[in-house]
N, C-alpha and C positions, 0 to 999 in steps of 0.2 A: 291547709296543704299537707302539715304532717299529723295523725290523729291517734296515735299509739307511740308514747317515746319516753327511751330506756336512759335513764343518765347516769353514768357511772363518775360515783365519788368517796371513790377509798382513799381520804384524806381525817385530818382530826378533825375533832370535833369544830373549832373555831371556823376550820374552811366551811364545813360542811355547811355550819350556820350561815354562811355568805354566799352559799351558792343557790343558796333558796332565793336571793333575791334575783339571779338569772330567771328562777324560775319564774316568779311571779312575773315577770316582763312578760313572759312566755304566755302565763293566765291570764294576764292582763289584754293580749292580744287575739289568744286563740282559747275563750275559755273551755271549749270544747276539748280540746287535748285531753289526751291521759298521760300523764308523768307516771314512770316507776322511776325508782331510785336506787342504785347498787349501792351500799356502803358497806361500811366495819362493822360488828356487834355494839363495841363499845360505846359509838355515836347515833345507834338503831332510833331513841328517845325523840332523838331531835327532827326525826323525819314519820314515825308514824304518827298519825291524825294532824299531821301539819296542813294547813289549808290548801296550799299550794302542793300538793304529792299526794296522789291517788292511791300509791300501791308502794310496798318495800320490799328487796330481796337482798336480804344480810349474807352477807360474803366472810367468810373469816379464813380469809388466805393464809392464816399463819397455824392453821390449827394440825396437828398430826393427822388428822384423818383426812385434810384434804390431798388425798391421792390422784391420778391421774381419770379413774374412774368417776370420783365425785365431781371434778371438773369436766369433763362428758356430758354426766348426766344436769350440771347447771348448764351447760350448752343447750341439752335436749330442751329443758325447761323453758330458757327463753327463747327457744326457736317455735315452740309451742303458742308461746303468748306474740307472737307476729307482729313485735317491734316494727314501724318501717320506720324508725330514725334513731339513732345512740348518740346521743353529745356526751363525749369525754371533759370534764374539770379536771382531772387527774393526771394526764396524759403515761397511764402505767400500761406496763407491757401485759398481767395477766387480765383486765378486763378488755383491753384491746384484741388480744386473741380470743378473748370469750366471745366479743361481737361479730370478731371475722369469722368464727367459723359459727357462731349462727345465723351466718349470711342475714343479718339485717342490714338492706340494701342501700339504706346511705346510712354514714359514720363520719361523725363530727368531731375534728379534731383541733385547739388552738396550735401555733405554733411554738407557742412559747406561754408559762403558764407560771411558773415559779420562779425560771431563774434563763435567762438567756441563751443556753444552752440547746442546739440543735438534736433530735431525738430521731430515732430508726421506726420508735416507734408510729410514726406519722404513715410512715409505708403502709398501712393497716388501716388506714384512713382510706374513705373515699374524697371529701373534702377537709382541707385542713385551712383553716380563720387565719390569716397573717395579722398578730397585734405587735404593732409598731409603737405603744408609750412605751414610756421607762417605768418598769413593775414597780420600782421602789418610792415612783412619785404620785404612782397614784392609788389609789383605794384598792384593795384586795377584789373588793366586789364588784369594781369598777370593772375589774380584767373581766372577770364571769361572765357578766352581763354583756361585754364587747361582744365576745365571743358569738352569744344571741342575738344581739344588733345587726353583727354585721352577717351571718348567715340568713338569717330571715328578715333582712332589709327594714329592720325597726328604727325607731326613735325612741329617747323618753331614758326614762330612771326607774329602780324600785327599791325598794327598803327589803334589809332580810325580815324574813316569816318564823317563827317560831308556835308549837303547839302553846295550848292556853287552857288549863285542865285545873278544876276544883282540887286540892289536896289538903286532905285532911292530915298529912306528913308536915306541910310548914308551918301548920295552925299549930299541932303536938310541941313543934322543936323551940315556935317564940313564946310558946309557953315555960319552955325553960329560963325565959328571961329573966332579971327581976323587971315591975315595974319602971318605965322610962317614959320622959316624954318622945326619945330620940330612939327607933332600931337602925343603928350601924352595923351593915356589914361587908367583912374582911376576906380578902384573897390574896394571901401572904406568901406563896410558892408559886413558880413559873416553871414552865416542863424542864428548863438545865438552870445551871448558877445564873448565865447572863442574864437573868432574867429575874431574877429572884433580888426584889429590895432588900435591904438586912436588917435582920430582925431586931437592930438596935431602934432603923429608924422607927420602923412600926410601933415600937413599947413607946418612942418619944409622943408620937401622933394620939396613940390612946390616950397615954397618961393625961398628955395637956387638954385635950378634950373635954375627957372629963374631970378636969378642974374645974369648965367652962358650962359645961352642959350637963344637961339631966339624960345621958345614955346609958341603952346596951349595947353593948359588942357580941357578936358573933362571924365567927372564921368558918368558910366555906372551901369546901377542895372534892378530892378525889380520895380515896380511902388511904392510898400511901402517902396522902399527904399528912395526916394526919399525926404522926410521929411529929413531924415538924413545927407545926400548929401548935402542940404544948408546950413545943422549945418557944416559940415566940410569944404566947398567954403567961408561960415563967418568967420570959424577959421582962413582960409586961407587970408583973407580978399578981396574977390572978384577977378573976372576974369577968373574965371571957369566956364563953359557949364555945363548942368548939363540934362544929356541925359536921366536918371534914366524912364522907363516906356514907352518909346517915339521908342523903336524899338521893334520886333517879332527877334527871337533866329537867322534867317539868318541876318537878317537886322545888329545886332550884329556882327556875323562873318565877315561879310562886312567893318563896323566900325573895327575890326581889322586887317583886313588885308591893311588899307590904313593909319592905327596908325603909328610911328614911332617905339613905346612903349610902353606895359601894364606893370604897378604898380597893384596889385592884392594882394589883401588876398585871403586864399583857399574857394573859392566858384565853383560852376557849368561854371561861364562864365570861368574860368582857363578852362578849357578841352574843351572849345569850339573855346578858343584862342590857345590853345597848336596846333591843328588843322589845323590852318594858318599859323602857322610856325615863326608868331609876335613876336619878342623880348620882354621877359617877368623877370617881377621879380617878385616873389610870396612870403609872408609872413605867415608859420605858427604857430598858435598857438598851441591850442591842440591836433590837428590830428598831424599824422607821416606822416611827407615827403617819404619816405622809401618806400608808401603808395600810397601814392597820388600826390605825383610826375608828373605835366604835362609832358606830352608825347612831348616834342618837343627840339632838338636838340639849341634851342635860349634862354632856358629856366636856368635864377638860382634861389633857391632857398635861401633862409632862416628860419633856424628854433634855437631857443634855447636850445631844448633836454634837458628841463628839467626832472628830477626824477621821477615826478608824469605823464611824456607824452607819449604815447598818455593816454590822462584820461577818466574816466567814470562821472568824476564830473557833478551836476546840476550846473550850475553858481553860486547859490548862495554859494555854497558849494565850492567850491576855493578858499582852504587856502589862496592865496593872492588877490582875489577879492577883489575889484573893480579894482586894477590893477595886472591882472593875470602877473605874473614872466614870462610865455611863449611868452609872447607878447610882456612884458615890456624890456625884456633882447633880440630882435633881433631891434636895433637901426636904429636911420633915419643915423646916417652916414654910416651903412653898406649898407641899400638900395642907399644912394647916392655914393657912390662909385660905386658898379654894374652901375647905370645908368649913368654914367658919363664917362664908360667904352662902353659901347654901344653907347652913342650917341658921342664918340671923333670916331666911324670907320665908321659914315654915313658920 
């Protein structure tokens, strides 16, 4: 039906990863399609040579230069490439105007995507998807894919899609290891505090490990995570890698799939390790597991469900700030039990 289509997903990284699974619904049914993909720079990784997405046009709506002219001229561009369909994940006002005024002729809009909240932006819309769950009870990618179902009259399920690329970057960095029978690795910072386990628990979870076990540790992030990182390896008291900045989003997936084990708080790299199928433990604070849930059959969770969760709170503003109850009530001995459970069946 539709055989050229543009999907705009200026979201992070984590979404983005979830949103491929609408896609593959899409490929799964119409493999003929073509998928482009509008995203951020920062998340570009995750969507070129992905199986599921043909083409990529990186947006970096925040950059100085993009003036009223640049935005024209990416108008010109996709008007050029004769979209006939745009499905919105994002539901933001500047890709919404991009596709109105390059009149690609139908534009797909949920009604609600993040948070329940009714939007103007839908006006821009030719068809807007009514999703009637409750966001917070069900899978992030679950919405996505609705979205796809119910416009193009499908059934079924998909898994997110992630590239799969030889890198000769995570071979370099486990070579930094010492010998181990065990590579463990760490995702010890979440994008704000609520989300961040504390670096006491982390040094506990290593330590006792390896009491137990023949590993190595290595900590995974983002470049400014990497300040952090050392604070938690010194809590730890050394002997931990500390990878933080040092790969590109495959280069990552690579690093896990050769892991024994991810330790994680809920961030973006969880959906990217869910993916690989890597035995994972995931710690959340504020968000809803319910939610956000890595997609992968090796994956357990912890969360506390506390009263106030999932919250709208600023950090400061968490009655039990500076140590959020949500964090402080999922304990280093539950994650050490999960992983002590996983690493007695390798």
């Amino acid at each position: 039906m539709f055989k050229n289509i543009l999907v705009n997903a200026l979201v992070n990284l984590g979404d983005v990863v979830l949103t491929t699974s609408a896609l593959a619904l899409i490929k799964k049914n119409f493999p003929d399609t073509r998928i482009t993909m509008l995203v951020k720079p920062v998340v570009k990784d995750a969507v070129i040579d992905n199986p599921v997405v043909d083409d990529v046009i990186v947006l970096d709506y925040k950059a100085k230069e993009n003036s009223f002219a640049k935005m024209r001229e990416l108008v010109r561009e996709i008007r050029r490439r004769h979209f006939d369909l745009a499905i919105s994940f994002d539901r933001k006002l500047r890709p919404a105007l991009i596709t109105f005024f390059a009149r690609i002729p139908r534009r797909v809009v949920p009604s609600k995507v993040f948070d329940d909240n009714k939007s103007r932006v839908t006006l821009l819309y030719t068809d807007v998807v009514e999703i009637t769950h409750d966001l917070n009870k069900t899978l992030q990618a679950e919405t996505y894919q609705e979205i796809v179902r119910k416009f193009f009259k499908l059934e079924g399920h998909a898994e997110p899609v992630f590239p799969k690329k030889n890198s000769s970057v995570a071979d370099e960095l486990l070579a930094r290891l010492p010998k181990a029978k065990f590579k463990i690795a760490l995702c010890v910072k979440g994008t704000f505090p609520l989300k961040t386990w504390s670096k006491e628990y982390f040094a506990e979870v290593v330590r006792e490990l390896n009491k137990s076990y023949d590993a190595a540790f290595f900590i995974v992030g983002a470049p400014n995570d990497k300040t952090y990182a050392d604070e938690v390896i010194k809590e730890i008291g050394g002997g931990v890698e500390n990878f933080c900045g040092e790969t590109s989003l495959t280069d990552l997936a690579e690093l896990f799939r050769r892991a024994n084990l991810f330790i994680t708080v809920d961030t973006g790299a969880t959906h990217i390790a869910a993916t690989t199928g890597v035995k994972m433990i995931t710690m959340y604070g504020c968000t809803s597991p319910d939610r956000w849930h890595p997609i992968n059959k090796n994956a357990v969770v912890f969360a506390s469900r506390e009263n106030c969760c999932p919250c709208t709170f600023k950090t400061e503003e968490c009655p039990t700030y500076p140590k959020p109850a949500c964090l402080a009530n999922v304990t280093p001995a539950q994650v050490l039990n999960a992983a002590k459970k996983f690493l007695s069946t390798m």
